[in-house]
Structure formats: structure tokens, C-alpha cells
N, C-alpha and C positions, 0 to 999 in steps of 0.2 A: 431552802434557797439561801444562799449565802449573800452576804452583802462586803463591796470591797471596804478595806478597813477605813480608809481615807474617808470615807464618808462619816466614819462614826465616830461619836463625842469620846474625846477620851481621856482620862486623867490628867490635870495638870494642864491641857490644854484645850481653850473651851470653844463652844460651835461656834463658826463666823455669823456676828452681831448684825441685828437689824441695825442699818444706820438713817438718821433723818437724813430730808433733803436737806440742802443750805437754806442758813438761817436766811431771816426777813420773809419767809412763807408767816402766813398770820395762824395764830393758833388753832386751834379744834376749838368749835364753836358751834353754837346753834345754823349758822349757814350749813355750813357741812350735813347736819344732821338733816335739816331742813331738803338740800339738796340732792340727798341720798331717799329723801322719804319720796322727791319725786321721779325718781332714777325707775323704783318696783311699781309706782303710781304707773307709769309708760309701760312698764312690761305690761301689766296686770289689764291693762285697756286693751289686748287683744288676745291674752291667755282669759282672762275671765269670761272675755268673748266666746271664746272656744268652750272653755270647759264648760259654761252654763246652755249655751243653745246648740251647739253642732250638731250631738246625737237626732235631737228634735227637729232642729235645720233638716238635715240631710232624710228622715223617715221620713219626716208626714210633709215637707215642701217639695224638695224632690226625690221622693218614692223609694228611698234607697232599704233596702233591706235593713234589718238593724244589727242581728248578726253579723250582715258584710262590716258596717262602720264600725263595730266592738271589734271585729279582726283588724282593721286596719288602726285600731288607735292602739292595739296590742302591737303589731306586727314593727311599725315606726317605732316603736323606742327601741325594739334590737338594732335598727340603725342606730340609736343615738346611742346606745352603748360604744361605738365608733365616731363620731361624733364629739360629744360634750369630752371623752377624755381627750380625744385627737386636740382638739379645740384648747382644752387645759391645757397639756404640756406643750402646745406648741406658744401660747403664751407663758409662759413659764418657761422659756427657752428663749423667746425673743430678746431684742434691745430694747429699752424702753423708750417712748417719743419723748417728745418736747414737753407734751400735758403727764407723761406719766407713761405706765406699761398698761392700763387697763381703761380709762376717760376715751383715749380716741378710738375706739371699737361702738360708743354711742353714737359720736357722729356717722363712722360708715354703714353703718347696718341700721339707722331709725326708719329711712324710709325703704329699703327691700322687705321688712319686716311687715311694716302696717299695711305697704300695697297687696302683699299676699295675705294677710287675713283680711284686708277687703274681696280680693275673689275668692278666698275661701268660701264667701257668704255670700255670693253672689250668681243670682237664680239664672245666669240668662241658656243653658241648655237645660232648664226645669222637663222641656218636651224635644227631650232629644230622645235616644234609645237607650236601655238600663248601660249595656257597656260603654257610651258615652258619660251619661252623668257618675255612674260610676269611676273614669279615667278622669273625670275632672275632681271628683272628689278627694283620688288620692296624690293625683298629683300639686293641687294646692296647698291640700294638708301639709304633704313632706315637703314641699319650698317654709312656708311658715317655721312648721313646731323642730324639722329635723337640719332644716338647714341658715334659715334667718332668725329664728329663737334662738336657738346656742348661741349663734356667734356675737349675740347682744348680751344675754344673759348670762353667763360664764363670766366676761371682763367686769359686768357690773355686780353678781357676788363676789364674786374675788377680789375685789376691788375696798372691800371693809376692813380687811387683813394692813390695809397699806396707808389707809385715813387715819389711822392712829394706832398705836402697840398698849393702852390700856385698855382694862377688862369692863371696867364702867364704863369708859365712851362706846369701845364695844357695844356692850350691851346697849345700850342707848340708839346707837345704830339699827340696831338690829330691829327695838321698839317704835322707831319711827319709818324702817323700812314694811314693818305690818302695818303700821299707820296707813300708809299711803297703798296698800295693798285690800285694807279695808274701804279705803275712802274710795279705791277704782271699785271696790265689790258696787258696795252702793250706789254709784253712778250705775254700775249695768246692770248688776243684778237686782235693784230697787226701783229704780226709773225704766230702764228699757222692755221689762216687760210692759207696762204699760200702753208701751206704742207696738212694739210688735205685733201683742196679742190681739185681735179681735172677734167679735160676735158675729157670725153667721147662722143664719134662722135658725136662733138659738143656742147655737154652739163654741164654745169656745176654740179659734185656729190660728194658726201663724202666719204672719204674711211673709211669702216671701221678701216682694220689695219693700218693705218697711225696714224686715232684718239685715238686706241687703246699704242701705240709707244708713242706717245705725252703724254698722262696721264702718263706714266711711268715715261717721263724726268720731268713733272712737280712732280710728287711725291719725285721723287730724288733733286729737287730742295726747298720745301717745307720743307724737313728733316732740310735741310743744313741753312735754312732760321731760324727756330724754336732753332737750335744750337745757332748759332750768336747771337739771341735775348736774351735767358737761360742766356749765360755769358756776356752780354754788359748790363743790367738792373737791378738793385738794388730797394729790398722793402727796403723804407728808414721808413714808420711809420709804428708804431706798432696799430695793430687794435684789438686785444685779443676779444676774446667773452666772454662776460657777465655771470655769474654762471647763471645755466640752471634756480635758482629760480627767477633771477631777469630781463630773459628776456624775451618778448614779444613771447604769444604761435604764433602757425604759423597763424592760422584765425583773431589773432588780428594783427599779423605785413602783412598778406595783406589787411585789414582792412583799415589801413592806406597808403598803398599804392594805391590804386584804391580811394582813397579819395584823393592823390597828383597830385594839378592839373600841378604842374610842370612834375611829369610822364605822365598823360594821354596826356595833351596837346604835350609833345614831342613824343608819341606813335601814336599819329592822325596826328602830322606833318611828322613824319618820314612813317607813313605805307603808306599814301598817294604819297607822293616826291617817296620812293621804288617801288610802285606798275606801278609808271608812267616811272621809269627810267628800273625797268625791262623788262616793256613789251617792249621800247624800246630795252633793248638786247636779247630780244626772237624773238622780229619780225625782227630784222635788217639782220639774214643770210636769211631768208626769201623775205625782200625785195630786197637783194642786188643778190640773187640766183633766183630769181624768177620774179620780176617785172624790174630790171635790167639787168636780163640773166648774171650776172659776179659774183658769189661769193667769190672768190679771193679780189675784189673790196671792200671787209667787211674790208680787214686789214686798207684800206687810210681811210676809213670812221669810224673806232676805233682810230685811230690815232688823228684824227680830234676831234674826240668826246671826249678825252681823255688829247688834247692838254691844256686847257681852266686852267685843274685842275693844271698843271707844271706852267703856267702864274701866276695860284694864289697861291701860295707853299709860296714864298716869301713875300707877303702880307695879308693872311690869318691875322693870327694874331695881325699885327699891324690896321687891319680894326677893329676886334674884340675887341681890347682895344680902339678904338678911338670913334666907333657908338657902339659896342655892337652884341653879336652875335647873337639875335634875328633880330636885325633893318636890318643886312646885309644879313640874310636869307629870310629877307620879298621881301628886294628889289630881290634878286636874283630868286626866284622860281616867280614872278612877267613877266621876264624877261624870264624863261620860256615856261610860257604860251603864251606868246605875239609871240615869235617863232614857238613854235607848231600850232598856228591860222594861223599865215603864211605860213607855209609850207603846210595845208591844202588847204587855199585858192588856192595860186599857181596851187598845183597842175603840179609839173615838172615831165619831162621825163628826164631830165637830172641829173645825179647821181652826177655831181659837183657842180649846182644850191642847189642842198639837201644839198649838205656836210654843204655849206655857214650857211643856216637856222639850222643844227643839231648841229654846233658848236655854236649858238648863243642860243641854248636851252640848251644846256652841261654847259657853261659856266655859265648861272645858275644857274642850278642844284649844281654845283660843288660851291656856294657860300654860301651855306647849307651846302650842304655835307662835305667840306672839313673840315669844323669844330664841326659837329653833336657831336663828340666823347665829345668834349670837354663839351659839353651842358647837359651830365649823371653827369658830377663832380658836376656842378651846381644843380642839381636836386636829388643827394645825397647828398650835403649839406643844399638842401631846407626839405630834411628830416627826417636831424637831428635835424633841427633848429624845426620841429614840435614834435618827437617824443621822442628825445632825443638818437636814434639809428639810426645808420649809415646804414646798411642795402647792403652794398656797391655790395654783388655779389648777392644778390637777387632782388637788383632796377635792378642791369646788366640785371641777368636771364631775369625778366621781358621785358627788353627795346629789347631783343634778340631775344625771342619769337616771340614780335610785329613787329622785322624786318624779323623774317623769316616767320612769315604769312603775310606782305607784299609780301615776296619773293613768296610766295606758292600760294596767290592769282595770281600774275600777270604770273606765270606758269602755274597753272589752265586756266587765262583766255587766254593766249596766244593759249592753247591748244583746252578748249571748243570754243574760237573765232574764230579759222581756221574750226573747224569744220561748226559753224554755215554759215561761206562766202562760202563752199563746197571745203574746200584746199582737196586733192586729195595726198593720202600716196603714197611713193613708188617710189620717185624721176621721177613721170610722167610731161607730159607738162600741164600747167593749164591755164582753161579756162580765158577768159578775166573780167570775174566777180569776179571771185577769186583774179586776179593783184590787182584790182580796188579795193578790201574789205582792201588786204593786204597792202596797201599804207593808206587807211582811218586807220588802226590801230595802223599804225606807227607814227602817226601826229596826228590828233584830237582825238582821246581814253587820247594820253599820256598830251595832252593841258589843257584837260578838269581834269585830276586827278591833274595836278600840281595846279591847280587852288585851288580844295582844301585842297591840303597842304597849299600853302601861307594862304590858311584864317580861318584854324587849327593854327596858327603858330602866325599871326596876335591878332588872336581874343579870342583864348583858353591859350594859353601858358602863363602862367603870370611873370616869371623869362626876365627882361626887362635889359638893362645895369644898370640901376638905381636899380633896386630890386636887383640884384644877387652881385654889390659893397656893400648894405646893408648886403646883409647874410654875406658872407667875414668877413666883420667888423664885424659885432656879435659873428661869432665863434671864430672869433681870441680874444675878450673880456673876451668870457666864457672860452677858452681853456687857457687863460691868467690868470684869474679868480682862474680857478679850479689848477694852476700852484701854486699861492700862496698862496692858501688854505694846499696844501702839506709841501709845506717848513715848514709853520709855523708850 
């Protein structure tokens, strides 16, 4: 696929320079940082909502087959492949407002976002007919994940690319944006089992309306989270779009997107790493409700799981400038896997023997994770450095997609996988073959997927500490370049 020449860098003449906005904006600062950590805090209050209780929601409160709910969390992200890139490059085409091109997309979409993951979760056709709660199911989901999630979350990754053009604020960004994606963990996945779950003669089940209650205080918390971000975070560079003649049509700027192996390589490391850490928080109320008999016991084992990531908050970064955030993602998904073989092998009954191996497989994970965000800056200036365009919320859209059909496969498969061990809807007692599948899925399924993120990440990804200090310096020459090329 060709690309027209005018787009590409060419000798002697260097790419048009990110430029700041006018001076008197105050500089990058802890606000910023601060105010972007609560930007993912607000998404994460009803995506975490989703990923940790839906599947469970939807079987055992309202009757929903589990199969059916793995097809449709599969089925919704082939729309958002339409979607999150539509969504990308039509930001990425616009004018930019008054607050910026990516800030005022918080304000419009905080509340269509949080009222549909409140009906998401909410029981009131529980005793309707299956094709009822089934229509309500899908069509809440796809308002939420396919149509008011994008259009929030797209402006607010893409949004980092334009808060500053260094690699340390970057990263820093990117460390405070896990922050605040840990700290939503532990509000719901720490605290809210608690209230959800309760004892019926002697059993561990889900309330409906309690989960239903819950989504409410997380949506009123999600508003308030999106507020704080809007006014603590400043677009500092100017990113203007290109007149319509001299930019790249759409089939040639994905052209070269699907040709960057710094995006596919981080699309196969992250769908891999997401598919293995999901199915962990799909089967975890399962294992801890079911082959544990305690699901209340999910809050100390999200805590656990979640601790790893507050350990590395403060070191994150300074590992990332010292090895490089490739080398510290290899060791860690490594590290992983090695966990998850363990905890198969064993093989405990004991749900504090687990915790030990599941925080040693977290802690991993989160040595990737923690910095993932930062690794799209990298990979949008690897493709500017080939195309001569930034591309900044259309690489996003892309890298968004691919994490939420990570997300949608390990939904799907959490759903078709309970099916095929014979899990049994309906909050009944399950047989001893179904325990035994549901423990194999929680440990060796996720061992064996981290495995191939580290060697997606290893062996595909080419952006290296060494490669991505080169681009740095290149763009900062051209963009310096192209600086005094103006004056004169």
C-alpha cells in the first residue's frame, strides 16, 4: 500500500513540529499528574464494575445463560472495532475547543456513561422471560462498553500525548494513571464484594439489589472523578490537523498503522497480558464463591492482588528510565507465568496458600501494566518518526479496540469455559468436576496466556530503551529543525 509522498519525512526537510500552546499555561506539574490519575479513577468506577461482577450479575441474579453473556461480550467488541477507531480519527480530524481537542469529551459523555452502567446492573426485569432479560442485557451493555465508554475513553488516553512531549512526564502519566485505576480496583473490587455478597442458609449469593445500589454510588462517584480530572489537566501542545489536502486518506493512515510494529507488537503484548489478567477477574468470584465456599473472601484476595501495583507506584518509573520499559515488562510477565505453574502444580485448598502465589503473579503483571500507558507515547512517536503524522487518537483508538477484545475474549471465554466444565446457572451447589475445572482456569489457562504476552513483548515489539531514547532525540532535532526553519 503506498503512501502519498507529502506525508513522509524527507531529507533536509523535517515533520511539522509539535508546537505548545501560548505561553502563561502553568507548567506540568503534579496537578496534572494528579488530575489525570483521576480521569482512569472515573472510567475504572464502571469498567471495573463491569469486568469484575457482570458475568456473575447476569448468571446467577438474572438466570442468564453463561454462554449467552461470553457471546455477547465477544460479539460487542467487533463493533467497537468500528467504534473506538471511528471515534479516533474523527477526533483527530476535528478543531480543537476552547479547553483543548480531547478535555471537553469528559464533560459530555460523564453522565450517559455512568446512567448506563447503572441499568446495566440493574435487576428490575429479573422475572421477566429469558428473551426479555436477555434484550435488556444486550442492549445496556452496548449503550455502556460500545457506545458511551469509547466516546469517554479514547479523548482521555489520547489525551497524554498532549499534556506534555517528555518521556518522563510521560511516564509518570501513565504511573499515576494505574494509580488511580488501582485505587478504583480496590473501592469495588475490595469493598463491594462485601456488600453484595451475602449468606443464605448457608450459602454464599449475590444480591441483586444491593449490586444494583452499588453501581449507582459508583456512577455518582465516576461523575465526580471526570470533574476533578476536566479542571486539574492542561492540553499544553498544539496538535492542529493537517488541511484535508495534505493529509493521509483513512485506508492509507491504516495502512501504516497495521504496518507499525511498535503498535502490533504492543497490541499482542497487551491482548495477551489482558486476556490472562481478565480471566483471572472473571473466574476469581467464582473460585472464591464456589470452590472456596466464601465469596466475601474475593475482597482479601483483590486486595492482595492489587497490593503489588501500590508497591510499584513509586518505582515504576524510575525502573523505566533506568532498564527501559520493554526489559521491565519482559522480566515481570516472566514472573507471571512462573506463578501461575505454581499455583497449578500445588494445587491448594487453602485460599491463603493461593493468595501468596496470586500476589506473586499480580505483581507481575503489574510490572507491565503499570506502565503500558506510557509505551502508546512511544509508539506514537515511532509513527511519526515513519510517516511524518502523529495519528495520536487513532494509534489510541486502535491500541483500545485491541484491549477491549482482549477484554471480550477473556469474557467470552470465561463464559463459554464454565460452560464447557458443566458450571451449573442459578446459584446451585456444583458438582466436584466443575470445582476442579474452575481452579484449572484460574491458574493454568492464565500461566499459559502470560506466557505469550512475554514473547509478543520479547520478540515482536521493537521499541527497546535503546530504540525509543533514539526516536526522542530525532524528534526533538526535527522539531528543533523545523523551529528554525520558521524564525528565519
Amino acid at each position: 500500500m503506498s503512501i502519498p509522498q507529502h506525508t513522509l519525512p524527507t531529507p533536509g526537510k523535517p515533520a511539522p513540529p509539535m508546537s505548545t500552546t501560548p505561553t502563561g499555561q502553568r507548567p506540568f506539574g503534579f496537578r496534572d499528574k494528579i488530575g489525570y490519575m483521576f480521569g482512569d479513577w472515573g472510567n475504572d468506577f464502571t469498567f471495573i464494575l463491569q469486568s469484575t461482577f457482570f458475568l456473575i450479575f447476569y448468571t446467577n441474579v438474572m438466570g442468564i445463560n453463561a454462554a449467552h453473556v461470553g457471546t455477547l461480550l465477544f460479539a460487542a467488541r467487533i463493533l467497537d472495532a468500528f467504534t473506538d477507531v471511528g471515534a479516533g480519527r474523527l477526533i483527530d480530524v476535528m478543531k480543537p475547543g476552547r479547553s483543548g481537542r480531547f478535555k471537553p469529551w469528559l464533560l459530555r459523555i460523564c453522565l450517559p456513561v455512568t446512567v448506563a452502567a447503572f441499568l446495566m446492573f440493574s435487576p428490575f426485569l429479573q422475572d421477566g422471560s429469558y428473551g426479555t432479560r436477555l434484550g435488556w442485557m444486550i442492549v445496556t451493555y452496548v449503550l455502556w462498553g460500545s457506545v458511551f465508554y469509547t466516546l469517554i475513553n479514547i479523548p482521555y488516553g489520547s489525551m497524554a500525548s498532549v499534556i506534555s512531549n517528555k518521556p518522563g512526564e510521560r511516564a509518570s502519566l501513565s504511573v499515576f494513571r494505574s494509580l488511580g485505576a488501582t485505587l478504583a480496583n480496590l473501592a469495588i473490587s475490595v469493598l463491594l464484594p462485601l456488600i453484595v455478597f451475602v449468606q443464605v442458609a448457608g450459602r454464599s449469593e449475590i444480591s441483586g439489589t444491593r449490586m444494583m445500589l452499588a453501581a449507582a454510588g459508583c456512577g455518582i462517584l465516576a461523575v465526580i472523578c471526570y470533574l476533578l480530572c476536566f479542571v486539574n489537566v492542561e492540553e499544553r501542545i498544539e496538535t492542529p490537523p493537517k488541511p484535508r489536502e495534505q493529509r493521509m486518506g483513512f485506508v492509507q493512515m491504516m495502512g501504516t498503522l497495521v504496518t507499525n510494529r511498535g503498535l502490533t507488537g504492543l497490541i499482542a503484548t497487551s491482548l495477551f497480558m489482558l486476556i490472562a489478567f481478565m480471566m483471572l477477574g472473571g473466574m476469581m468470584p467464582y473460585l472464591l464463591n464456589e470452590y472456596f465456599n466464601n465469596g466475601q473472601l474475593l475482597s482479601a484476595v483483590n486486595f492482595v492482588g492489587l497490593a503489588p501495583t501500590l508497591l510499584l507506584v513509586p518505582f515504576a518509573s524510575k525502573l523505566a528510565k533506568v532498564f527501559g520499559k520493554k526489559e521491565v515488562g519482559v522480566v515481570g510477565m516472566t514472573l507471571a507465568v512462573l506463578s501461575g505453574v505454581a499455583l497449578f502444580l500445588i494445587r491448594t485448598d487453602s485460599p491463603y496458600v493461593f493468595m501468596v502465589g496470586y500476589a506473586l503473579l499480580m505483581l507481575g503483571v503489574a510490572a507491565l501494566n503499570i506502565l503500558i500507558w506510557a509505551f502508546i507515547t512511544d509508539v506514537i512517536d515511532h509513527q511519526e518518526i515513519r510517516t511524518g503524522e502523529r495519528n495520536d487518537a487513532t494509534v489510541y483508538g486502535m491500541y483500545s479496540w485491541a484491549r477491549k477484545l482482549g477484554q471480550a475474549i477473556a469474557g467470552g471465554l470465561s463464559g463459554w469455559a464454565l460452560g464447557w466444565i458443566g458450571y451449573l446457572p442459578g446459584g446451585v451447589q456444583q458438582p466436584e468436576s466443575v470445582l476442579e475445572g474452575i481452579y484449572n482456569l484460574s491458574t493454568l489457562l492464565p500461566a499459559g496466556l502470560a506466557l505469550a504476552s512475554v514473547l509478543a513483548l520479547a520478540f515482536w515489539y521493537p521499541l527497546s530503551k535503546k530504540r525509543v531514547d533514539e526516536n526522542v532525540a530525532l524528534l526533538e532535532e526535527r522539531h528543533a529543525a523545523a523551529a528554525e526553519n520558521r524564525e528565519a
